[in-house]
C-alpha positions as CSV (number, residue, x, y, z in Angstrom):
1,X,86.3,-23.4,-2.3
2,X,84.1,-22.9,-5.3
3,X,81.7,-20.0,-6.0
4,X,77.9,-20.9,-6.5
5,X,76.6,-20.3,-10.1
6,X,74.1,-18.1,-9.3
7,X,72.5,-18.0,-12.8
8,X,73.0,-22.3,-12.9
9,X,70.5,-22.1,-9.9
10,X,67.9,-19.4,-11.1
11,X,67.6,-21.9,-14.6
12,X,66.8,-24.8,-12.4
13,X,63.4,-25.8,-12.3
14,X,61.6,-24.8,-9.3
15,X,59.3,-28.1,-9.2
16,X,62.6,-29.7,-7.8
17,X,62.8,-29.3,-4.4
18,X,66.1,-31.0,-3.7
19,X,69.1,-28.4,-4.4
20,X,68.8,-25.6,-2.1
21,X,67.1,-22.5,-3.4
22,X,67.6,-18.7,-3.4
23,X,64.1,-17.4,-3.1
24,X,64.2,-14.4,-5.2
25,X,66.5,-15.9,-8.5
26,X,63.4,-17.0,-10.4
27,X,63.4,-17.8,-14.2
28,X,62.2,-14.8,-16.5
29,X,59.4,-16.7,-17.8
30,X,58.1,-16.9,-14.0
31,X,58.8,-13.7,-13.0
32,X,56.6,-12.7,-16.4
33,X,53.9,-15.2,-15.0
34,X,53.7,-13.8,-11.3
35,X,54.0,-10.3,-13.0
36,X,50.9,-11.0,-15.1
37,X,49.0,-12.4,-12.0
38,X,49.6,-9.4,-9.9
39,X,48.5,-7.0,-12.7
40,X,45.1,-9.6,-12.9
41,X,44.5,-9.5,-9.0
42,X,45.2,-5.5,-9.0
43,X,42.9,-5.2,-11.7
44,X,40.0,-7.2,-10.7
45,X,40.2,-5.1,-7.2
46,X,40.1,-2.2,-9.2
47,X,37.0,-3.9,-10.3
48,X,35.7,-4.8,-7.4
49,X,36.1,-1.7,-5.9
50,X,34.3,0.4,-8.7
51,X,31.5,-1.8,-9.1
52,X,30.7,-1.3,-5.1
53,X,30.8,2.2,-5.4
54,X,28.7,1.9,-8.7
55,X,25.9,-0.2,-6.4
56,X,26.4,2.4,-3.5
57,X,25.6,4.8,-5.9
58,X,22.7,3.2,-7.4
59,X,21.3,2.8,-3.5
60,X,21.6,6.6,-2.9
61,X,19.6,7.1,-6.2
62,X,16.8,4.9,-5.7
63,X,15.0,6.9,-3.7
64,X,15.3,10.1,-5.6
65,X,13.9,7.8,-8.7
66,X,11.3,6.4,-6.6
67,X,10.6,10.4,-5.3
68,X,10.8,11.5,-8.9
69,X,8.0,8.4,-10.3
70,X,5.8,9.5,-7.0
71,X,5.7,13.5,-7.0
72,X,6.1,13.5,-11.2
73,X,2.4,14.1,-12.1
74,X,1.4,16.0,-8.8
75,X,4.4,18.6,-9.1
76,X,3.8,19.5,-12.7
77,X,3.7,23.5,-12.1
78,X,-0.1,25.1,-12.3
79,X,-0.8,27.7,-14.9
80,X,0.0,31.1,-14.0
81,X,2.8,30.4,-11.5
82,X,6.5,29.9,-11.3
83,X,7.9,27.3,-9.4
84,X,10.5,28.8,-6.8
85,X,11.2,28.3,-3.0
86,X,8.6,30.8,-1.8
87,X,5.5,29.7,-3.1
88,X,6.6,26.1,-4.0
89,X,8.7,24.9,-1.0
90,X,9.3,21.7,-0.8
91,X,8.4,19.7,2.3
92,X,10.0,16.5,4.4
93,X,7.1,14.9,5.9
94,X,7.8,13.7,9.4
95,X,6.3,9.6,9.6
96,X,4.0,9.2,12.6
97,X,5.6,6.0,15.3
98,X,3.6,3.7,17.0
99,X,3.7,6.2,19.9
100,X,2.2,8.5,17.9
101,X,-0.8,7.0,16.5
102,X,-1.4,4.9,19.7
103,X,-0.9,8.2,21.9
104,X,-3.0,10.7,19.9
105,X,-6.4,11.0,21.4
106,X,-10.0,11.6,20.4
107,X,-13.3,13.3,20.0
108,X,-16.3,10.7,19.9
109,X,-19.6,9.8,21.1
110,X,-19.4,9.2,25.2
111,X,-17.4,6.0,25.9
112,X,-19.2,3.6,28.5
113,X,-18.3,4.2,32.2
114,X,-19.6,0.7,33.3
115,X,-15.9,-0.1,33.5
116,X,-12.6,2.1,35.1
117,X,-9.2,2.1,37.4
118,X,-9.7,1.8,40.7
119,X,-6.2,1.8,42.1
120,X,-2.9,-0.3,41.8
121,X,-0.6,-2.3,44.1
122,X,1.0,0.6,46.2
123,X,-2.5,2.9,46.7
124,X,-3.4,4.7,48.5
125,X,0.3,5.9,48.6
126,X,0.6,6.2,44.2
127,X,-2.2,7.7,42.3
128,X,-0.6,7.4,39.2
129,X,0.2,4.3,37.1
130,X,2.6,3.7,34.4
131,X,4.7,0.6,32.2
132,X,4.8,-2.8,34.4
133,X,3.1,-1.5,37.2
134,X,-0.5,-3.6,38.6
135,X,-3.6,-1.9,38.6
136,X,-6.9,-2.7,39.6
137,X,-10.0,-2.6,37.0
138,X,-13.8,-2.2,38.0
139,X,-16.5,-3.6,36.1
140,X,-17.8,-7.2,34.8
141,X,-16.5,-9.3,31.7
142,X,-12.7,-9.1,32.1
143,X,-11.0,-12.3,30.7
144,X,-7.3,-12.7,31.7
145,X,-5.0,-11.9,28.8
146,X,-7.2,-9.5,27.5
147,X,-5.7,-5.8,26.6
148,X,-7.5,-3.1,27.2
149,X,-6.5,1.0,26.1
150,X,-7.0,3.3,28.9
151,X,-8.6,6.4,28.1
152,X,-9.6,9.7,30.4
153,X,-12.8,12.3,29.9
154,X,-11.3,15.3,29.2
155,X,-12.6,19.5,30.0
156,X,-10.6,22.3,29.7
157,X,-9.8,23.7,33.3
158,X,-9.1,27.0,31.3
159,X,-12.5,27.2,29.2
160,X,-11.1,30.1,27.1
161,X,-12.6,30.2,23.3
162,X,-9.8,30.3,21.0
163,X,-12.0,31.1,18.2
164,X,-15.7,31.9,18.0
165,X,-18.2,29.1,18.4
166,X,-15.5,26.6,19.6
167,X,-17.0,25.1,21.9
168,X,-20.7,24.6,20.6
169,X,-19.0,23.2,17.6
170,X,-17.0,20.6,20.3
171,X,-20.2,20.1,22.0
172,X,-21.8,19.1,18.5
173,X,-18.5,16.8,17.6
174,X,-18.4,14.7,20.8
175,X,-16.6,14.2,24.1
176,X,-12.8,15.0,23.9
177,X,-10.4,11.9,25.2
178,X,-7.0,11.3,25.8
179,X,-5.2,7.5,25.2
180,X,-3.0,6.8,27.8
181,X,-1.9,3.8,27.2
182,X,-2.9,-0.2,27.6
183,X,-2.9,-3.0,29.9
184,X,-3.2,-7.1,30.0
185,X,-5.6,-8.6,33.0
186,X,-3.5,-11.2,34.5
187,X,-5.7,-12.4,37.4
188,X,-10.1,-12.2,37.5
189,X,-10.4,-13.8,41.0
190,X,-11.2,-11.2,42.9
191,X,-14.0,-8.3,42.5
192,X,-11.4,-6.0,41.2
193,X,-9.5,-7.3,37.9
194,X,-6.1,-7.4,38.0
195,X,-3.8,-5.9,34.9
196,X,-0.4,-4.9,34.3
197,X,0.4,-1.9,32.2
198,X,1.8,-2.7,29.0
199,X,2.5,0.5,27.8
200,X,1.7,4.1,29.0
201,X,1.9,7.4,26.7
202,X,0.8,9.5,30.0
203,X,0.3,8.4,33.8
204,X,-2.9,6.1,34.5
205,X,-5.2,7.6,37.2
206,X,-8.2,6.5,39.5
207,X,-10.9,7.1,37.8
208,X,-9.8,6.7,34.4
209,X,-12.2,4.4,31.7
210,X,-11.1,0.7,30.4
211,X,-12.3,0.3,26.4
212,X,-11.6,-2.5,24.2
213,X,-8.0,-2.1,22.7
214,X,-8.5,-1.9,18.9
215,X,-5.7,-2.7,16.5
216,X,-4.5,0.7,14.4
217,X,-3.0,1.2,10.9
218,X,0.3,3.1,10.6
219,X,1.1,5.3,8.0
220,X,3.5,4.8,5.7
221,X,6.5,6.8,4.9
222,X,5.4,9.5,2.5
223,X,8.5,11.0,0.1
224,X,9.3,14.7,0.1
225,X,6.5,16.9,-1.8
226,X,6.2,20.1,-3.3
227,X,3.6,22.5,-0.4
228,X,1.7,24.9,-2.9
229,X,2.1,27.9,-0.3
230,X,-1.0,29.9,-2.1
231,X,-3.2,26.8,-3.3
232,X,-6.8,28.2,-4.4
233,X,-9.5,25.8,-2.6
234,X,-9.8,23.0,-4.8
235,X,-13.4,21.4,-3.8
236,X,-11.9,18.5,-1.9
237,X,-13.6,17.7,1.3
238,X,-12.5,20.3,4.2
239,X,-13.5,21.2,7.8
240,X,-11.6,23.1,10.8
241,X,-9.3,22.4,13.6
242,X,-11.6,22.4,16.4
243,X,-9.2,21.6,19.3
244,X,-5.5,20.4,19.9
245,X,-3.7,17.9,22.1
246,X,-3.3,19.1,25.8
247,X,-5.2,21.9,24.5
248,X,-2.9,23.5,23.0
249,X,-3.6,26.9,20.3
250,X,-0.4,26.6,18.4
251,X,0.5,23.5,16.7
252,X,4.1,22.5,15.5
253,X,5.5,19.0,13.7
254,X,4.5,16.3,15.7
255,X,1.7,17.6,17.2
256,X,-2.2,15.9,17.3
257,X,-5.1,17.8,16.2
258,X,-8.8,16.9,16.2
259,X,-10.9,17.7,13.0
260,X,-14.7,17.7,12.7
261,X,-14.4,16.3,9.4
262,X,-14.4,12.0,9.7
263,X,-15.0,8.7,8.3
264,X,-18.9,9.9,7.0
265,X,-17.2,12.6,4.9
266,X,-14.9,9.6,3.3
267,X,-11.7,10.5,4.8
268,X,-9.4,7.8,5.8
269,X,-6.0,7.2,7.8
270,X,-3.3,8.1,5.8
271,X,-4.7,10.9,4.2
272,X,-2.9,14.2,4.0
273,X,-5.1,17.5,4.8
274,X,-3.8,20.6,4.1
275,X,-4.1,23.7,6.9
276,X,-5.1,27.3,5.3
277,X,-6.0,30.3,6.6
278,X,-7.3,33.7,5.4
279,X,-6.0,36.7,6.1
280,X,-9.9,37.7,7.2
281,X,-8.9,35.4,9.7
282,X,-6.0,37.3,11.3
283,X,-8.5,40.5,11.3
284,X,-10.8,38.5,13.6
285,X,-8.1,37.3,15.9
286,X,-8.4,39.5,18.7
287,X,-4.2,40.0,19.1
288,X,-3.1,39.5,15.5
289,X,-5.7,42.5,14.2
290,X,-3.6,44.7,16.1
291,X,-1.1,44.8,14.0
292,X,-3.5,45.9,10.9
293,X,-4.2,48.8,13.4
294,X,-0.7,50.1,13.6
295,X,1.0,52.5,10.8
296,X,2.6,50.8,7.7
297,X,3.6,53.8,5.6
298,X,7.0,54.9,4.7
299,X,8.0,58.9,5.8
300,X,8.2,59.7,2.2
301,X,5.1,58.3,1.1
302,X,2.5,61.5,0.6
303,X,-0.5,59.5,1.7
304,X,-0.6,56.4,3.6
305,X,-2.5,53.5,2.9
306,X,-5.5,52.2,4.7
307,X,-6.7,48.6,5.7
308,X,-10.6,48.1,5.3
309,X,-11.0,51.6,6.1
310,X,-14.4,52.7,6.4
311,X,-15.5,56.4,6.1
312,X,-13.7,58.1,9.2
313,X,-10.7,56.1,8.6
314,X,-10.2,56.9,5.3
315,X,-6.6,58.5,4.6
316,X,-7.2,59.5,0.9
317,X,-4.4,56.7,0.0
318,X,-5.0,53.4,-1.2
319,X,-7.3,51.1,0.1
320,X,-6.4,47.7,1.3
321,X,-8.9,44.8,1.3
322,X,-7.9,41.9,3.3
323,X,-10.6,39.8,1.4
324,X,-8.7,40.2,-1.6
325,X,-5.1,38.8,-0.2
326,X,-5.2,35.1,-0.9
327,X,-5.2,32.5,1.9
328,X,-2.0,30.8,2.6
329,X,-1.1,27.4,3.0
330,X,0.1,27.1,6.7
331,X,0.7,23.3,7.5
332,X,0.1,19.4,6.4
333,X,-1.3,17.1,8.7
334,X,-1.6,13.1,8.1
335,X,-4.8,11.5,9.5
336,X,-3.9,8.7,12.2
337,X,-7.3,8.2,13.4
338,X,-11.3,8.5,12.4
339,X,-14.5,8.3,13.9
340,X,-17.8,8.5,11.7
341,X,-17.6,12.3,12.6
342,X,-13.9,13.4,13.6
343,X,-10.6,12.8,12.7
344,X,-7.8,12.8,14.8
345,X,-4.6,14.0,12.9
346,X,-0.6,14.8,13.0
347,X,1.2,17.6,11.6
348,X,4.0,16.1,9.3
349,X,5.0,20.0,8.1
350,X,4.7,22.9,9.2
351,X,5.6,26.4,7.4
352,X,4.3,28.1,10.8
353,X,2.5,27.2,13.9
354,X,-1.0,25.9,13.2
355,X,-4.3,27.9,15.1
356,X,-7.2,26.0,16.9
357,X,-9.4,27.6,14.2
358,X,-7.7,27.0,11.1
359,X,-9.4,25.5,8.1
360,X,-8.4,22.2,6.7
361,X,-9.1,20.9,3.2
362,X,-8.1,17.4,1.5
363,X,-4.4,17.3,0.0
364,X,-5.2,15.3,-3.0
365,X,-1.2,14.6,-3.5
């Protein structure tokens, strides 16, 4: 029996098929060749591989360059501060949804009351309405396929002034209203229209007022920004918080406001107010004053200051003026709505909770 030349068969050309073949006797210059090839392919992954992380790289960086071209000429640091985390933080503003804007209430002229919910398909038994359910809608004009917003007349069961001259300056802006949501007529045979709710942001009741739905911008996404935390008042156009969603006093992110500043004065949606308030404020605030009352010296100071003393309360220490603290920087709202004499806006950052009260001026950045 003869012995197989093994090196005979690795020499043999591997384009002939005939002779059986050992699969891993190849001839040097192939094994060189396949050697080459797999260095190649490893290389051109490495390749591969870096220049993906080189364009996931370059994705994670484009906003910070499109951030850095936005904020560059409004961040520039005024004369006669330094830029640190107290007096410059920097805020993420919080982009109003659909929900929002469309969900946000108003203060306006009185809406007409010509037209209004009567019921819906299981009164008297459900007095409140919401997404996909039928209501019924008094009045004349209704078309079917028409949408409608649904809005109610508010009052404050409360009536408790949350700053002084609130409500004459409410009574002088317009009637308060709440959007709750809108609806589609889908059948004008009968006295009563017929419509479905489309969408709800609150329960629909009897006796709430149909108004032409009206298309609204959204906002766009605004990139972080430097708040100026101690901003003098720059001469922009300004106003005051006159009242809050659900009638609320303090005001987080997220959170609608109404503004007796509007279209008249030139503001717009999508502009950025900023929320102040003076420290003259907190001494007219019927709680925070209290604590200008209380003792603030140390036991070892020999004389303890006073705060606006006047000549009983004097302590022979120094005097405090609150006048002379500057006003502070407390929040920044984004207008979603206007009227020719209000605004209706949402706080995007907060710093702390915004006051019914508080004065707003124009954020020019």
């Amino acid at each position: 029996m003869s012995v197989p030349n093994f090196l005979a068969v690795a020499d043999l050309d591997l384009r002939n098929l005939d002779p059986p073949l050992l699969p891993c006797y190849l001839s040097r210059w192939k094994i060189l060749y396949f050697k080459q090839l797999s260095l190649a392919a490893g290389s051109r992954k490495l390749l591969e591989e870096r220049m993906k992380k080189l364009a996931i790289s370059l994705l994670l960086l484009a906003p910070a360059f499109c951030w850095a071209q936005q904020s560059n000429p409004s961040d520039a640091t005024p004369s006669g501060t330094i830029s640190t985390s107290v007096n410059f933080p920097m805020e993420r503003l919080q982009t109003p949804t659909a929900a929002d804007v469309y969900c946000a209430g108003f203060i306006s002229k009185p809406v007409s009351k010509d037209k209004y919910v009567t019921g819906g398909l299981e009164s008297p038994h459900a007095t409140r309405f919401v997404n996909g359910e039928a209501i019924y809608l008094k009045g004349q004009g209704y078309e079917t396929g028409q949408e409608y917003s649904i809005v109610r007349e508010l009052t404050d069961p409360d009536r408790y002034e949350l700053f002084k001259g609130q409500w004459s300056a409410l009574k002088a802006a317009g009637q308060s209203y709440q959007e709750l949501g809108r609806v589609k007529v889908i059948d004008t045979r009968h006295k009563s229209a017929i419509a479905r709710v489309e969408f709800s942001c609150d329960p629909l009741v009897p006796g709430d007022f149909v108004v032409p739905f009206v298309e609204k911008p959204l906002t766009a996404f605004h990139a972080p920004m430097r708040f100026d935390r101690f901003a003098p008042p720059n001469g922009q156009v300004s106003g005051r918080v006159l009242m809050g969603k659900d009638f609320d006093s303090e005001l987080g992110t997220g959170e609608k406001i109404y503004m007796n500043i509007g279209a008249s004065q030139g503001l717009k949606v999508g502009d950025f107010l900023r929320a102040v308030r003076s420290y003259s404020a907190d001494m007219q605030d019927p709680v925070d004053s209290l604590s200008f009352k209380t003792p603030i010296n140390d036991p070892t100071q020999v004389k303890q200051p006073a705060i606006d003393p006047s000549w009983m309360t004097k302590t022979g220490g120094p005097m405090i003026h609150v006048d002379d603290m500057p006003r502070r920087a407390v929040a920044e709202i984004v207008v979603v709505g206007t009227t020719p004499a209000t605004s209706t806006g949402m706080i995007v950052f907060a710093m702390e909770p915004l006051l019914v009260g508080d004065k707003v001026e124009l954020d020019p950045q």
